[in-house]
C-alpha positions as CSV (number, residue, x, y, z in Angstrom):
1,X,0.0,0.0,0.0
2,X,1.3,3.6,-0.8
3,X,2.7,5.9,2.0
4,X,2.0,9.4,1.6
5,X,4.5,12.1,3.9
6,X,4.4,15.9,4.3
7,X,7.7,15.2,6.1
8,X,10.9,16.2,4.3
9,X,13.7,17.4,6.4
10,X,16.3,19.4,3.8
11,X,16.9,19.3,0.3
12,X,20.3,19.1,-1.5
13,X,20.7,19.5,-5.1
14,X,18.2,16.1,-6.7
15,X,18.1,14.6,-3.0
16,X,15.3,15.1,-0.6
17,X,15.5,13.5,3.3
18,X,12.0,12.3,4.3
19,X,11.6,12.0,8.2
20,X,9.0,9.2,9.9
21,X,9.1,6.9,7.3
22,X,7.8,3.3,8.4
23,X,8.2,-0.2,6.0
24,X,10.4,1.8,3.1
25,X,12.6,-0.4,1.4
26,X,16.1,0.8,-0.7
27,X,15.8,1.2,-4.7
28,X,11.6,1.8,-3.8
29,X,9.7,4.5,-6.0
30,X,8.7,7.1,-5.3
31,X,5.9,9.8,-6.5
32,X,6.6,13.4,-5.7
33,X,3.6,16.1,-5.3
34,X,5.4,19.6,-6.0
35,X,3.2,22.6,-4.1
36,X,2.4,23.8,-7.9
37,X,0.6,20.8,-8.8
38,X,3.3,19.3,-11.2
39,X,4.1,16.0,-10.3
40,X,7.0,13.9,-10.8
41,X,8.9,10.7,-9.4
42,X,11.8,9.5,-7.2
43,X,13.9,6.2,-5.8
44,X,14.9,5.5,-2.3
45,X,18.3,6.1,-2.3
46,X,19.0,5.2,1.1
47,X,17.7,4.3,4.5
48,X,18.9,5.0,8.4
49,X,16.6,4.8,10.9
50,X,13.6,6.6,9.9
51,X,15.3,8.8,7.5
52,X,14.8,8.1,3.6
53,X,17.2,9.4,1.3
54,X,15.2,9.9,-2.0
55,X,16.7,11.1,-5.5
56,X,14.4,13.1,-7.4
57,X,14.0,12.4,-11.4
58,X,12.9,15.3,-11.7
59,X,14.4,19.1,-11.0
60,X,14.1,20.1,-7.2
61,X,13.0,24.0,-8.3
62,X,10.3,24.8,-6.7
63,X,9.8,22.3,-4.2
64,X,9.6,23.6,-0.1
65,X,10.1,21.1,2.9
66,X,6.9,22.2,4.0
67,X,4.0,21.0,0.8
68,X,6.0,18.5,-1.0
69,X,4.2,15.4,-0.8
70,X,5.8,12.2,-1.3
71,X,4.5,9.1,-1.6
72,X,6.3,6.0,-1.1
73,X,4.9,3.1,-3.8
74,X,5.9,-0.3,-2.6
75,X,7.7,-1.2,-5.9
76,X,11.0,-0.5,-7.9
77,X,11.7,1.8,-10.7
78,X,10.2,-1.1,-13.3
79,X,10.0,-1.3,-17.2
80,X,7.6,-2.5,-19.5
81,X,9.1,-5.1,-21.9
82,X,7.4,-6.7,-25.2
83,X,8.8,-7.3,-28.3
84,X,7.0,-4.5,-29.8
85,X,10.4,-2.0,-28.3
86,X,12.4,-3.1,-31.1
87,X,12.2,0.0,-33.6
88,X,11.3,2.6,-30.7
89,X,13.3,5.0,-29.1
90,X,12.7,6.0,-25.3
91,X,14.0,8.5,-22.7
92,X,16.6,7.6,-19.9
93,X,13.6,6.2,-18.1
94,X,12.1,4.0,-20.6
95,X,8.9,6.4,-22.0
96,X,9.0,6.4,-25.7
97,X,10.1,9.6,-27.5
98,X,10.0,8.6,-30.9
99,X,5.9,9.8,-31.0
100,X,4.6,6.4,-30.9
101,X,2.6,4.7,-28.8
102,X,3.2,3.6,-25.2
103,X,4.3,0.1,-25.2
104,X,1.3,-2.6,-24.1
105,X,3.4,-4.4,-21.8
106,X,4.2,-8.4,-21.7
107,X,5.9,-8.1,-18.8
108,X,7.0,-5.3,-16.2
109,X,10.5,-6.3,-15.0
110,X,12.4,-4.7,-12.1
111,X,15.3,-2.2,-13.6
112,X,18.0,-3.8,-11.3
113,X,17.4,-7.5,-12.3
114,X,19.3,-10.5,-11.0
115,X,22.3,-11.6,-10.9
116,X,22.9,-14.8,-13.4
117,X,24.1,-17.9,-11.1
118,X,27.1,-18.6,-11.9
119,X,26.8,-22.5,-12.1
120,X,23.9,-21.7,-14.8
121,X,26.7,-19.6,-16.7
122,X,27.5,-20.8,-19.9
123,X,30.7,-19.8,-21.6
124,X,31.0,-17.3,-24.2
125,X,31.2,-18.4,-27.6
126,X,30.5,-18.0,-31.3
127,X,32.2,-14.8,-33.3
128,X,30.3,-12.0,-33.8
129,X,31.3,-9.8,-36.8
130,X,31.3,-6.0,-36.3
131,X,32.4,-5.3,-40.0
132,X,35.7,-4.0,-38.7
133,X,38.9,-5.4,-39.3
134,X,40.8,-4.0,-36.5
135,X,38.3,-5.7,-34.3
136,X,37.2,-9.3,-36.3
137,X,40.3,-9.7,-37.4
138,X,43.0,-8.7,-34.2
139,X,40.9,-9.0,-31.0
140,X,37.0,-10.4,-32.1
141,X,34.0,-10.0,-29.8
142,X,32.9,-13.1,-28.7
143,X,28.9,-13.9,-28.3
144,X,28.0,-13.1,-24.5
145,X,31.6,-11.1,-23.9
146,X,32.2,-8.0,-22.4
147,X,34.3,-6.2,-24.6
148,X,35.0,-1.9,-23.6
149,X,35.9,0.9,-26.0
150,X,38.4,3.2,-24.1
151,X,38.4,6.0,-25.9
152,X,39.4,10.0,-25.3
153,X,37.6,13.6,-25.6
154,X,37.2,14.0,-29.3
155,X,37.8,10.7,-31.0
156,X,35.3,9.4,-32.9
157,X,33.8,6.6,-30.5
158,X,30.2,7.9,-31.3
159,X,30.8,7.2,-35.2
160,X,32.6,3.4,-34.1
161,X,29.8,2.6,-31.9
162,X,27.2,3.1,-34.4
163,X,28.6,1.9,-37.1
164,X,29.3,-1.5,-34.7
165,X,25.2,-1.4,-33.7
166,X,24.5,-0.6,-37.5
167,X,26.9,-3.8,-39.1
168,X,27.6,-6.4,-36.2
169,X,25.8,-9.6,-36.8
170,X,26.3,-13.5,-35.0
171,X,28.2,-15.1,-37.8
172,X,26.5,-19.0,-38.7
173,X,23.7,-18.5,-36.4
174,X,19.9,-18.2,-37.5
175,X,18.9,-16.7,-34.6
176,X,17.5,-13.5,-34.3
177,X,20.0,-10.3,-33.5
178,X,19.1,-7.1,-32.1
179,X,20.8,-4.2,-30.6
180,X,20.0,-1.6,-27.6
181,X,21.9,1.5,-27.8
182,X,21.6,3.6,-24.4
183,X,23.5,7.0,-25.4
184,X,24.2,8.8,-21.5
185,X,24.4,12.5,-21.2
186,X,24.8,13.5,-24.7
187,X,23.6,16.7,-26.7
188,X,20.5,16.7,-28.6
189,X,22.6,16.8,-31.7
190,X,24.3,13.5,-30.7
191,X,21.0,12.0,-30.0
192,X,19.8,13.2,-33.8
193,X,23.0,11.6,-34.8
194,X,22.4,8.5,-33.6
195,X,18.7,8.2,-34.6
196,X,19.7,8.9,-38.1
197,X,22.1,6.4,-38.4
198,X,19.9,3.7,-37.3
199,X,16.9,5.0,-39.1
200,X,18.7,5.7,-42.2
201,X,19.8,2.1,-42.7
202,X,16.8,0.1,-41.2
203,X,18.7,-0.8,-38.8
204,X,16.2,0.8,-36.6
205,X,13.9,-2.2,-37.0
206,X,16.1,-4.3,-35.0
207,X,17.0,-1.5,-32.4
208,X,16.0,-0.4,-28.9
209,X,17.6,3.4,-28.7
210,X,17.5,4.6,-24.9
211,X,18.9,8.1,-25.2
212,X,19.7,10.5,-21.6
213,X,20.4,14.0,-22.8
214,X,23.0,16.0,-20.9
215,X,20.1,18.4,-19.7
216,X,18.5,15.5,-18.2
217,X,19.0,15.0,-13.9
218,X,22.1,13.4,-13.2
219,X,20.3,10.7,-11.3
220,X,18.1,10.2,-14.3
221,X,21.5,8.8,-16.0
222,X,22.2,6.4,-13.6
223,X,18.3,4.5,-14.1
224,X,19.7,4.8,-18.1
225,X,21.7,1.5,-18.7
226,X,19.7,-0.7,-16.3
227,X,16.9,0.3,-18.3
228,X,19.1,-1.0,-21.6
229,X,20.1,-4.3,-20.1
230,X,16.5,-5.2,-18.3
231,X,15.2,-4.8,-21.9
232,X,17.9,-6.6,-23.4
233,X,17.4,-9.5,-20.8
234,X,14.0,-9.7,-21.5
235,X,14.9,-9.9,-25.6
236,X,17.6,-12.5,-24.7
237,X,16.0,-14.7,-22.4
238,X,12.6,-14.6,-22.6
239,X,12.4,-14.5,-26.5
240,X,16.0,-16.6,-27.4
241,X,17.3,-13.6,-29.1
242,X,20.9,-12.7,-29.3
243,X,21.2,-9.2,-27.8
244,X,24.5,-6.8,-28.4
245,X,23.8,-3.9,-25.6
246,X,26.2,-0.1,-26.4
247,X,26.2,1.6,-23.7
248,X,27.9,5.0,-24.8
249,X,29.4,7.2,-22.7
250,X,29.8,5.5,-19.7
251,X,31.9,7.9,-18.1
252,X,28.9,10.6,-17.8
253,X,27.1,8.0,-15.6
254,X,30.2,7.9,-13.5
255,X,30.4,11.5,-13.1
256,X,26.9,11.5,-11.8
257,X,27.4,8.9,-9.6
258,X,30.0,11.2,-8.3
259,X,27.9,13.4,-8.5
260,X,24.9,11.9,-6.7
261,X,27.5,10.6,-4.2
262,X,28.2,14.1,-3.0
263,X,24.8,15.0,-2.8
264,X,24.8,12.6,-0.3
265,X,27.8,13.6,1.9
266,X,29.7,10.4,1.3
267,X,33.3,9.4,1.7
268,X,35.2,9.7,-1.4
269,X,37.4,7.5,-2.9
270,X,39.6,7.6,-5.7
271,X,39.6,11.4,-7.7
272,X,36.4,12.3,-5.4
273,X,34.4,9.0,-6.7
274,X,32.3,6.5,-4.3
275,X,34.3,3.7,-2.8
276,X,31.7,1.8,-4.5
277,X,32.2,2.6,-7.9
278,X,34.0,-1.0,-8.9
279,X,30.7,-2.8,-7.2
280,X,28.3,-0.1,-8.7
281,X,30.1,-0.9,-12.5
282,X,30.1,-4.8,-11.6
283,X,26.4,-4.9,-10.6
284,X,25.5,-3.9,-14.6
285,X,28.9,-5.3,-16.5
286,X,28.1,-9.0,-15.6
287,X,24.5,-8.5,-16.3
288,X,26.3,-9.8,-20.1
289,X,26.5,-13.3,-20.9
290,X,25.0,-16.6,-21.7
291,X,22.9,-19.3,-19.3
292,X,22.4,-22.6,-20.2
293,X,19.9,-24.3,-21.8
294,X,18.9,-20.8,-23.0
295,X,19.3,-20.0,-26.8
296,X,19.1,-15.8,-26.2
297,X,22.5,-14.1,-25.1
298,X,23.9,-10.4,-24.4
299,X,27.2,-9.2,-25.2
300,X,28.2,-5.6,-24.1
301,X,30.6,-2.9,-25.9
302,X,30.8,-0.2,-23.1
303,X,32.3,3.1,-24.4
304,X,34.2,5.2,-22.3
305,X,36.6,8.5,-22.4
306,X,39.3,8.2,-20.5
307,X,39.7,11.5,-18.7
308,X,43.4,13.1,-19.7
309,X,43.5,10.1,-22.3
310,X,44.7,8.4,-18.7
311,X,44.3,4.6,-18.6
312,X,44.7,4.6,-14.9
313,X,41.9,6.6,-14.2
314,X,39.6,5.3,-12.1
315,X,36.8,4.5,-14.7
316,X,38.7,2.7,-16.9
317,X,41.2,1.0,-14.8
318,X,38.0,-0.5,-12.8
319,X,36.5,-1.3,-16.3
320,X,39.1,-3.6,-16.9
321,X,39.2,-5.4,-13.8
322,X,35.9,-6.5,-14.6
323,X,35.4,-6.9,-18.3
324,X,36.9,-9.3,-20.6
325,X,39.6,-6.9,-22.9
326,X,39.2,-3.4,-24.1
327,X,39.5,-1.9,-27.5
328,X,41.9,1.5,-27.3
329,X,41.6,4.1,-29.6
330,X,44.7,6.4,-30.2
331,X,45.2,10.3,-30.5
332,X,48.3,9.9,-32.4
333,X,46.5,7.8,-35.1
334,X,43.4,9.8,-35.3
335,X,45.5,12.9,-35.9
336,X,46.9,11.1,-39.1
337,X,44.0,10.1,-39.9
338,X,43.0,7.1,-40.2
339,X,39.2,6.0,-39.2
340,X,38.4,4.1,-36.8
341,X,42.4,4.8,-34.8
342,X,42.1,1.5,-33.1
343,X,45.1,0.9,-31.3
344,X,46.2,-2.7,-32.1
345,X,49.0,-2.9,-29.6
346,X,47.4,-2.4,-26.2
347,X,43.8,-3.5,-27.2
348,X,43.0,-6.9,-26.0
349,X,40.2,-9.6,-25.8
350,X,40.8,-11.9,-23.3
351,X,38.2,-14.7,-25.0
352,X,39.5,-14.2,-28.7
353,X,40.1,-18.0,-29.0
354,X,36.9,-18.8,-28.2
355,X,35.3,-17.1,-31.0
356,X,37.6,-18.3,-33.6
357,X,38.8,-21.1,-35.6
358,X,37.5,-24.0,-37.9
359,X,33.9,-23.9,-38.2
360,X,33.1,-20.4,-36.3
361,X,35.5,-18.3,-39.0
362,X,38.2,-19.8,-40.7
363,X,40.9,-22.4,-39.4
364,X,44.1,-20.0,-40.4
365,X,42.6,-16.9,-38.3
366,X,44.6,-17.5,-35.0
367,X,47.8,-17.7,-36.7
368,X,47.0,-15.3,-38.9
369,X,46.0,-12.6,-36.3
370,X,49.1,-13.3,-34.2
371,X,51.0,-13.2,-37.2
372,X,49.8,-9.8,-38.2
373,X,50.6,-8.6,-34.3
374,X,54.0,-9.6,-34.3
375,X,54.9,-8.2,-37.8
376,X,53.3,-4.7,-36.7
377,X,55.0,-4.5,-33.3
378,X,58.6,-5.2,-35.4
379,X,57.4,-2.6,-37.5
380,X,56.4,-0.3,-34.9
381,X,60.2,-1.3,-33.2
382,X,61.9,-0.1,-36.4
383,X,59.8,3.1,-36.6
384,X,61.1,4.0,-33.4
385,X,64.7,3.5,-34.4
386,X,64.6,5.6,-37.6
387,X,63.4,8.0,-35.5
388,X,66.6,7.7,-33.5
389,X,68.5,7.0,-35.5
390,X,67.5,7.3,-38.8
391,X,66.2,5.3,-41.7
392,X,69.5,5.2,-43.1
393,X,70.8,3.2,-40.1
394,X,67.8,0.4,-40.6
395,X,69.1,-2.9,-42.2
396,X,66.8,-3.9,-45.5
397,X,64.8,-5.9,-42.7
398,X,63.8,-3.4,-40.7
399,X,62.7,-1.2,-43.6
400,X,60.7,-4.1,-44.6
401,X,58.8,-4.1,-41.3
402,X,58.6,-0.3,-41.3
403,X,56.3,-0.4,-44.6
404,X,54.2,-3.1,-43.3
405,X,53.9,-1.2,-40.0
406,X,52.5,2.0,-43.0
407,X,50.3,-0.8,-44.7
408,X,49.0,-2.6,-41.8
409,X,47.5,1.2,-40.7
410,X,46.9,2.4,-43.9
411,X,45.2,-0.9,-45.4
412,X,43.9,-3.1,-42.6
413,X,43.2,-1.0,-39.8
414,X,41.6,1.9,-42.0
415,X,38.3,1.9,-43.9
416,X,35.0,3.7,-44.3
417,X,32.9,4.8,-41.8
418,X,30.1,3.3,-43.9
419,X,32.5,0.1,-45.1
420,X,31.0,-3.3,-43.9
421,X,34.0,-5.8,-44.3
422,X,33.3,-9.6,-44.0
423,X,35.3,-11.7,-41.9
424,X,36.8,-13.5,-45.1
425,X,37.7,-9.9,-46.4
426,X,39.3,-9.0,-43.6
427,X,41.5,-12.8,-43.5
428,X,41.9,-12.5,-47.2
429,X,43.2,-8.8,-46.7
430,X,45.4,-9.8,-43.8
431,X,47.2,-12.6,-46.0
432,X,47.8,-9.6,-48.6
433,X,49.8,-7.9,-46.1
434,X,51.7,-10.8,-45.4
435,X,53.0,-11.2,-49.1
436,X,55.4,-8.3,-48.4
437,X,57.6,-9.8,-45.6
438,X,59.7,-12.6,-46.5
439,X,58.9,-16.0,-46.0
440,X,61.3,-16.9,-43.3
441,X,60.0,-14.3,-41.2
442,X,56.3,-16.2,-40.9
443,X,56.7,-18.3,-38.2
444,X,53.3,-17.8,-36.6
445,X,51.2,-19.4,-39.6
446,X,50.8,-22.5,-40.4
447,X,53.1,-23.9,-43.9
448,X,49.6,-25.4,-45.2
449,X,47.6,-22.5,-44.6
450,X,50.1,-20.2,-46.2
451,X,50.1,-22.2,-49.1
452,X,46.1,-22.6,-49.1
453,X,45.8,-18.5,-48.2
454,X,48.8,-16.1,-49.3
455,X,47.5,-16.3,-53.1
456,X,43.9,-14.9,-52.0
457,X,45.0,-11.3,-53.0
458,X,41.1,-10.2,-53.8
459,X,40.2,-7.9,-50.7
């Protein structure tokens, strides 16, 4: 039963402390009566004695201590899933913007979820291909992986992670595939952006778009993703589909957890963040994966800037801890650029060989791939000597390397924004590459699949 209260104590920026509150519980809604008439709503933040803590969705202007009403609802901040989402776009909170109709609800799931047991965890598998060969190729997403994009201020992750919701697709599999984009504090021209890629492709008709603009309440931004992930759970398991979630940019709902945090006079941690940030990023990271006996999966791509392009910021040196790999872009290859500047060299994924191989993509593409790394990080070596040095001081070897290093960037890791590469292209493309160093020097690769592969030349 609802609890009503004309009993709030102070208010501090989005937080209101209620006084004499019996039976509330944490994460509960909450409706708020402003002394204008507007109303608006709320979630239990926190709980001591019988104090509640209670963030406001809405702006606090206008709102006195003395006719505020607030009524407790009994439930959680819920969402209402059925297949008819894919092809809508909603706000941070899950009310469609797009000027269609309100969903008719299957279900009304809990935005927090559950945790997936981990006995009933099933190991990622089964390549999924992106269209890029920087990613299929060196470091492939894997089919219930959790795979981040560390990016900086002014790189192009917005372009990269639509044009990954716009291509990616489970290679061999004949289930269905769908995508829910959740775009966090970003300007009205970014969310138009978006849209239009998704709408100007028909990739929209696979799509769930939950978009939080940066004018929207911080606290608003942190109900965004779990919104994104309950829908993609219910698309997953509930309706066997495989589900790639984007959350982009996960480093504005960091900064208003921060920000929230304060509100609330905790103890900071690291840089002025909550001590909890690592559990807070856990409790929606590992909502990715597979369960058995279940045909559905999610597989995440969280994109994040770095602040100061500083890997050991908080945000993405917690990231990391949890999630399976990251994908670096680079400022230095940007600025020649090249599109998308995907930093082979310290992007990772941890589950690569599980993705990969004889009947997922091709037997060779192991070798291959590590072939192609250790060929580029020579070259790299050698560009860092003629710098040194000079060119003139390189043996015929080293130069060698030091044009694959150009080609590799130039060739492989470059392409269109709008350029949807096969896997096989991308293998095929890779072998090309290869042709230039001499044969002794492949020692990664297989003698039958070199002689089976390094004529392909068609790209």
């Amino acid at each position: 039963m609802a609890k009503e209260y004309l009993t709030i104590k102070d208010v501090i920026g989005p937080l209101l402390f209620v006084e004499k509150v019996v039976d509330v519980k944490y994460a509960e809604l909450v409706e708020l009566e402003f002394p204008s008439g507007k109303r608006g709503r709320g979630q239990v933040l926190d709980i001591s004695n019988d104090v509640a803590v209670v963030q406001s969705f809405e702006s606090t202007q206008g709102l006195n201590t003395t006719q505020t009403r607030v009524k407790f609802i009994g439930r959680g901040l819920e969402l209402d899933v059925s297949k008819d989402m894919l092809g809508r776009v909603f706000n941070g909170l899950g009310t469609p913007i797009d000027g269609g109709p309100k969903i008719l609800p299957e279900k009304r799931l809990d935005i927090n979820g559950e945790a997936i047991n981990p006995v009933e965890r099933d190991y990622p598998s089964d390549f999924i291909e992106t269209g890029i060969s920087a990613i299929d190729g060196m470091n492939p997403l894997v089919r219930g992986q959790k795979l981040p994009i560390f990016s900086g201020s002014g790189l192009p992750h917005s372009k990269l992670a639509a044009q990954i919701a716009r291509e990616s697709r489970v290679l061999g599999s004949d289930k269905e595939f769908a995508v829910v984009f959740a775009a966090l504090g970003i300007t009205f021209e970014e969310a138009n952006f978006f849209i239009d890629q998704f709408r100007s492709t028909a990739a929209i008709e696979r799509a769930v778009l939950f978009v939080n603009l940066a004018d929207d309440p911080p606290v608003e931004r942190l109900a965004t993703p779990r919104m994104a992930l309950t829908a993609a759970e219910y698309l997953a398991f509930d309706l066997g589909m495989h589900v790639l979630v984007i959350m982009t940019d996960m480093t504005y709902y960091c900064e208003a957890l921060r920000e929230v945090s304060s509100a609330r006079k905790e103890v900071p941690g690291r840089r002025g963040y909550p001590g909890y940030l690592y559990t807070d990023l856990a409790t929606m990271y590992e909502r990715a994966g597979r369960i058995k006996g279940k045909p559905g999966s999610i597989t995440q791509i969280p994109v994040l800037t770095m602040p100061d392009d500083d890997k050991t910021h908080p945000i993405p040196d917690l990231t990391g801890y949890i999630t399976e790999g990251q994908i670096i872009l680079s400022r230095d290859i940007h600025r020649r650029n090249i599109y998308p500047p995907i930093d082979v060299m310290p992007s990772l994924s941890r589950l690569k060989e599980k993705g990969i191989g004889e009947g997922k993509t091709r037997e060779d593409h192991s070798g291959l791939s590590n072939q192609l790394f250790a060929a580029y990080a020579r070259g790299k070596e050698a560009q860092e000597l003629s710098i040194i040095l000079g060119e003139a001081a390189l043996s015929d070897l080293d130069k060698t390397y030091l044009n694959f290093a150009a080609n590799f960037e130039t060739q492989y890791v470059k392409q269109r924004e709008d350029e949807n590469r096969s896997i096989e292209e991308t293998l095929a493309l890779g072998w090309s590459l290869l042709s230039e160093l001499p044969r002794s020097e492949l020692k990664r690769v297989r003698e039958e699949d070199i002689e089976k592969y390094m004529e392909t030349k068609e790209v």
